[in-house]
Each structure stands twice: as C-alpha cells, then as structure tokens.
LODRENTI-645293 format. One record per atom (N, C-alpha, C, CB): residue in three letters; x, y, z. Coordinates in steps of 0.001 Angstrom, whole numbers, plus 500000, padded with zeros to 6 digits. Glycine has a CB too. Layout:
alaXYZ;...
//
This chain:
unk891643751240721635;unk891515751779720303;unk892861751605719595;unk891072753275720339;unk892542751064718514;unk894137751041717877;unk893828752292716874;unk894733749302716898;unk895408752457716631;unk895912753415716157;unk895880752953714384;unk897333753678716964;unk895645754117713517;unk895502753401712269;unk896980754008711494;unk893858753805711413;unk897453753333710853;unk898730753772709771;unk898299754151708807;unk899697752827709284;unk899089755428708823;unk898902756186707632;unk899092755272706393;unk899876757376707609;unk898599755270705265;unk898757755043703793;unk899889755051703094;unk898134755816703185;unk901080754363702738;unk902202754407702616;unk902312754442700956;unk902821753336703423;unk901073753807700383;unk901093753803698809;unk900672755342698492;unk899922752579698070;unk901380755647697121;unk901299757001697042;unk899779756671696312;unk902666757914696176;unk899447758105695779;unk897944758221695299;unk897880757917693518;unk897330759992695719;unk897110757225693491;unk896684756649691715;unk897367757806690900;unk894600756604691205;unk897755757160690001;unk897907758181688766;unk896576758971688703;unk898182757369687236;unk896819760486688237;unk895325761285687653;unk895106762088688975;unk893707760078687203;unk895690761759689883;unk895328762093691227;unk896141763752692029;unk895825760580692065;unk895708764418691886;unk897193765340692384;unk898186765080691768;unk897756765182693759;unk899016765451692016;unk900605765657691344;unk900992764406691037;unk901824766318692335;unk900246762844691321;unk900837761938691268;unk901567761509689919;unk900080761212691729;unk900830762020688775;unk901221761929687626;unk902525762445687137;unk900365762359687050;unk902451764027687634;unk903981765184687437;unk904699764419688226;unk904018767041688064;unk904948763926689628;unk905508763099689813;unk906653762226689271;unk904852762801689944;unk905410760989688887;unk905469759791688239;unk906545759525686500;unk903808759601688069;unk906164761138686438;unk907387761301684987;unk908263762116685512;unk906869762068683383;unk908404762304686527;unk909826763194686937;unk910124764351686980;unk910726763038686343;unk908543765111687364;unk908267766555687485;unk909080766885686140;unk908827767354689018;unk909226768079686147;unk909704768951684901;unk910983768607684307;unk909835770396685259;unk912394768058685167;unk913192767484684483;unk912833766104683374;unk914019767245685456;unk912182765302684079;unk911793763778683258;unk910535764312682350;unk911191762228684520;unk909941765064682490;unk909219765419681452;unk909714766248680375;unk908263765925681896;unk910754766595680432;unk911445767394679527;unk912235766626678694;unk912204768345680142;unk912444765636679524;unk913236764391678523;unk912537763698677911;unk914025763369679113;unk911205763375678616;unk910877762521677674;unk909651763468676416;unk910208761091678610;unk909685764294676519;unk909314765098675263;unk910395765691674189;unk908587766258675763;unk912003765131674349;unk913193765369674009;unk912761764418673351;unk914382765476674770;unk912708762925674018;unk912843761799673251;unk911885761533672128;unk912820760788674071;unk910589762089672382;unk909420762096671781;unk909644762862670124;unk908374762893672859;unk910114764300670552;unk910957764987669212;unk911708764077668324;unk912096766019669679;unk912474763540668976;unk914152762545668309;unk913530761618667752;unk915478761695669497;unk911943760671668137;unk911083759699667669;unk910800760319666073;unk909674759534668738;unk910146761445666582;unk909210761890665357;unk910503762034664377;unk908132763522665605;unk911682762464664349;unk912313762826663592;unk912777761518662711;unk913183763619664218;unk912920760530663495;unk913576759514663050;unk912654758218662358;unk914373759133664212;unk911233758165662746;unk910450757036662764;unk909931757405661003;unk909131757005664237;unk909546756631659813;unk909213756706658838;unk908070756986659244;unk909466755870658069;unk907307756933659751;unk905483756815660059;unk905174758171660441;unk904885755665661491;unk906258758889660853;unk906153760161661328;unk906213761071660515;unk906917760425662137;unk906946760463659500;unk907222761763658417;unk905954762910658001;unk907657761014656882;unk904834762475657960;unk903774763310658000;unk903589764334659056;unk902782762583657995;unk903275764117660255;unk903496764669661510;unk904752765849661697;unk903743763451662374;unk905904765191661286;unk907391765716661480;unk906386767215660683;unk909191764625660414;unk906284767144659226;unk906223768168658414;unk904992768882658992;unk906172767760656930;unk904353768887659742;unk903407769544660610;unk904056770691661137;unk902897768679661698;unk905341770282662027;unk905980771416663071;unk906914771979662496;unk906560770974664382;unk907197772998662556;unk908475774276662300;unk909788773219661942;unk908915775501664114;unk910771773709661096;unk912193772811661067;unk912733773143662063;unk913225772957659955;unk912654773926662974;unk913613773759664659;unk912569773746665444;unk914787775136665300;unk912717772674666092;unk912099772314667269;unk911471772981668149;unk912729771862667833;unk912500773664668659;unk912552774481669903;unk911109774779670948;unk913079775862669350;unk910504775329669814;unk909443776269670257;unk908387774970670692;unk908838777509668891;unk908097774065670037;unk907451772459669773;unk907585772067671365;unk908562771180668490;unk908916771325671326;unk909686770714672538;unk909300772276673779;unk911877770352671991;unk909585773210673576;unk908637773762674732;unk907433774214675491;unk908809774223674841;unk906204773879674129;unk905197774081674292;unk904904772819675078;unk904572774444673184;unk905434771771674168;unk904737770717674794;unk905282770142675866;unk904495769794674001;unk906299770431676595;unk906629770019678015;unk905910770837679133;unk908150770155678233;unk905830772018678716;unk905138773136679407;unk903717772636679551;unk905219774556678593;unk903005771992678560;unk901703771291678691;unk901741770474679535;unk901225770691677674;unk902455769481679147;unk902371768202679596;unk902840768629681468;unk903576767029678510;unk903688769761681752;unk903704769467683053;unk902258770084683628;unk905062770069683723;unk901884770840683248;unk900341771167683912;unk899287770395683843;unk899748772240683432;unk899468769633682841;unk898409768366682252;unk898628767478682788;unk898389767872680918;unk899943766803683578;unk900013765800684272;unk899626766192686075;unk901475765248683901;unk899085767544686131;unk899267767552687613;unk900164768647688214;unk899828766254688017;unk901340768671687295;unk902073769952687871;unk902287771255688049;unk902677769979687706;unk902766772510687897;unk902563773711688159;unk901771774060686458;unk904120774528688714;unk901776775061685639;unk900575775110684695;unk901896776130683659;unk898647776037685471;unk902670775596683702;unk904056776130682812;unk903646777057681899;unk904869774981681923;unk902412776025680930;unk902115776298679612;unk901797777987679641;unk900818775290679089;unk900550777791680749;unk899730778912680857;unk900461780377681056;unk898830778616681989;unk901520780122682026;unk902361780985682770;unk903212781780681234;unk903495779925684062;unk903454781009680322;unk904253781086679437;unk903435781840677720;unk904838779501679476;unk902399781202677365;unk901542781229676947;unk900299781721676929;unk901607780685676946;unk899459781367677908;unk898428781485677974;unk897472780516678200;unk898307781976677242;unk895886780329678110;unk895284779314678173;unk895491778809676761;unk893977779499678673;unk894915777531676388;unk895541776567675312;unk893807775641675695;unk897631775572675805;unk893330775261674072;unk892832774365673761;unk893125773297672986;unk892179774711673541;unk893511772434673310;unk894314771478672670;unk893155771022671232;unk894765770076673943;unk892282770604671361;unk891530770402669836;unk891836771954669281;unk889493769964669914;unk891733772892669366;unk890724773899668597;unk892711774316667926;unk889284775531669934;unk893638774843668489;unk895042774855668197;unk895043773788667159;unk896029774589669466;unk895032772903667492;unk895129771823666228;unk894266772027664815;unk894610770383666806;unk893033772467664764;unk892077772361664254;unk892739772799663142;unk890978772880664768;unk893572773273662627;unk894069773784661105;unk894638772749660350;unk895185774920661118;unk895317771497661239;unk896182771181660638;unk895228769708659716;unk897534770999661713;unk895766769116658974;unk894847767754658496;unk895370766665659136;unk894854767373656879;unk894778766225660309;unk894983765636661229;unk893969764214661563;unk895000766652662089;unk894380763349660441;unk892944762347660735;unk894072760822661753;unk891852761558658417;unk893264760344661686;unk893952758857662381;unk895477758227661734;unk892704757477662057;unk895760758438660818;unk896704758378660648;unk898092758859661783;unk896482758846659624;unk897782760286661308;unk898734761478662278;unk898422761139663567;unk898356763231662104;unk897471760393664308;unk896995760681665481;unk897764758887665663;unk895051761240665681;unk897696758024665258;unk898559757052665294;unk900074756996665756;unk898491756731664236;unk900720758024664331;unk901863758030664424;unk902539759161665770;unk902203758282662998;unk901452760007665948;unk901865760826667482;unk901955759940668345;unk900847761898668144;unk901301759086668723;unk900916757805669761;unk901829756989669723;unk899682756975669508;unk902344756299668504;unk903604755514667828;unk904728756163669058;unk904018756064665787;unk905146757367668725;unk906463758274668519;unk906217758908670006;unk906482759559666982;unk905021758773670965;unk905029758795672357;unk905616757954673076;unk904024758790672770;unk904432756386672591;unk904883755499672977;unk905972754710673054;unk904412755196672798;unk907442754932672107;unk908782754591672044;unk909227755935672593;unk909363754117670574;unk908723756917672824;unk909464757766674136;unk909488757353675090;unk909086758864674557;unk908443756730675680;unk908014756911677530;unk908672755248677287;unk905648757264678365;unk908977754435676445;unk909586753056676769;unk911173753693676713;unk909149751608675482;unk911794754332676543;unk913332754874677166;unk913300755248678098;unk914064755827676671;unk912237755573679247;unk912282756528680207;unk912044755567681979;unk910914757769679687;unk912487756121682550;unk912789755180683850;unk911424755191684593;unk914113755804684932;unk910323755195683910;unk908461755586684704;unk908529753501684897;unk906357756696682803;unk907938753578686076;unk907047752393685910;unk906020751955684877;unk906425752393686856;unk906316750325684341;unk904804750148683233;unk903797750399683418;unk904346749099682828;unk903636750624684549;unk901868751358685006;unk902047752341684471;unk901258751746686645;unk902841753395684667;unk902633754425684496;unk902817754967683318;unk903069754879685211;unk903890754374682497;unk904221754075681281;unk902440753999680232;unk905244752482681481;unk902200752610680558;unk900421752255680097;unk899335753384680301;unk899736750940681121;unk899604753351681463;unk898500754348682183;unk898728756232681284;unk899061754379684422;unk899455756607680956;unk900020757657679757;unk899884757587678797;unk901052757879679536;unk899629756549678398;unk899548756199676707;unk897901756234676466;unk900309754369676215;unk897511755749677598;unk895714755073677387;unk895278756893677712;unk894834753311679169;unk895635757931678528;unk895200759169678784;unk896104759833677821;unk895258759623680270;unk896757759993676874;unk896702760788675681;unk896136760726674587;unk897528760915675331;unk895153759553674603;unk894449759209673712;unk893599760126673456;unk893981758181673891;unk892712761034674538;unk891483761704674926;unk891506762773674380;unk891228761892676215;unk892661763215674199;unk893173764620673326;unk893498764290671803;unk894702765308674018;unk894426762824671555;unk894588762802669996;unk892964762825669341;unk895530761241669483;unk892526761729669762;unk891180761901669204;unk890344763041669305;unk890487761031669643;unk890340763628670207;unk889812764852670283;unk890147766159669341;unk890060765115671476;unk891549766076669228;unk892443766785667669;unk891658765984666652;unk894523766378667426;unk891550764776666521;unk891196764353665151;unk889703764709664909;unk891458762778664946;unk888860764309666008;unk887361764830665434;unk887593766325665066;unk885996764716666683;unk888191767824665973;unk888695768679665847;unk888566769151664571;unk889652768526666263;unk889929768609663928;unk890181768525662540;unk888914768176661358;unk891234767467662503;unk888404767181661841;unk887353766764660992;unk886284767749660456;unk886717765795661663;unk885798768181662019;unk885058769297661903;unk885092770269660922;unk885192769830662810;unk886497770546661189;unk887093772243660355;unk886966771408659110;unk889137773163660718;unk886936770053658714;unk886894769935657165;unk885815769770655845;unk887512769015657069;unk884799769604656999;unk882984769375656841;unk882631770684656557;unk881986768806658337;
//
C-alpha cells in the first residue's frame, strides 16, 4: 500500500480563510483598504463616490476593513464591532446606479494592483466584489421606484 501525500497546494480562494489569508489577514487588508481610500480621494471618476462618505475617513476605512476581513474568510471584525450589516439595504439611501458602482470597482481595482496578492488573487477579488456592487445598485434602484 503506498502511502498518499498530503496536499501541499493551499485551498482555492472562497474556501476557508484562504481568502483572509491571501490579502494578508488584517494587516494587508487594512492596507489595502488604506489604498482604496487614497484611490477614491485622488481618481476624478470618484469624485461622486468620494462625496458619498463623511470628510474624515476614519470611520469608512474601518468599517470597511472590518468587513472585508469577515467577508474574505476571517474572524467577523465588522460584527464584533458593529453588528450584523447588510451590505445592499445600508447602501440603499444613497443614489448609487452603475456609474458609482464602476468607479468603486475603478478605485478597488488600482488598490489591490499596489498590493503584494498574487494576480489570481488580485482577479479573483475584483470578479467577487462585483456580487455586492451590483447588488447595492439594484438596492438603490429599488428605494427609487
């Protein structure tokens, strides 16, 4: 009988923690929702978006790292901090059509390209935040019907 070797590749993105992981548990996710802020601030396309959130950050940049580490897999920050969170229905006030949902995506996507993630994982992040922008945008729609 032979002996079988364990599995040396870690587990798919989406998978367990592989994701919290994959961005650098709570430090690299903190940066790259740093960088994500510094995007929106700076990118013309954002300027809509920018005027969405509070003029200091703070509170922004911690909600949403706190998400993003429970949302990728990791401990549930948000919740611990917060509470439970619906990501459409929270949004639902703001006027949030494809545009805004673009330029969030824009101002992600030149975050996570500063950040030391593999292009898989890099890609693979961009294509799963989609599920929520759009989901804010029908959201929004709703509340406007």
């Amino acid at each position: 009988m032979t002996q079988q070797q364990p599995n040396s590749d870690p587990p798919p993105y989406g998978v367990g923690d592989a994701s919290f992981r994959a961005a650098g548990e709570e430090t690299g996710i903190q940066r790259l929702v740093e960088a994500f802020y510094a995007e929106m601030d700076s990118l013309p396309e954002a300027r809509r978006i920018r005027r969405l959130h509070p003029r200091h950050l703070s509170t922004s940049i911690d909600k949403l790292a706190r998400f993003l580490c429970g949302w990728l897999g990791g401990p549930k920050r948000y919740a611990e901090k917060y509470g439970p969170i619906s990501i459409p229905r929270v949004h639902r006030r703001f006027p949030i059509g494809a545009a805004e949902r673009d330029a969030w995506l824009l101002c992600m996507e030149r975050a996570l390209a500063d950040q030391p993630y593999p292009a898989a994982f890099r890609q693979y992040l961009l294509v799963q935040l989609q599920v929520p922008a759009e989901r804010i945008v029908a959201a929004c729609a709703a509340e406007r019907d």
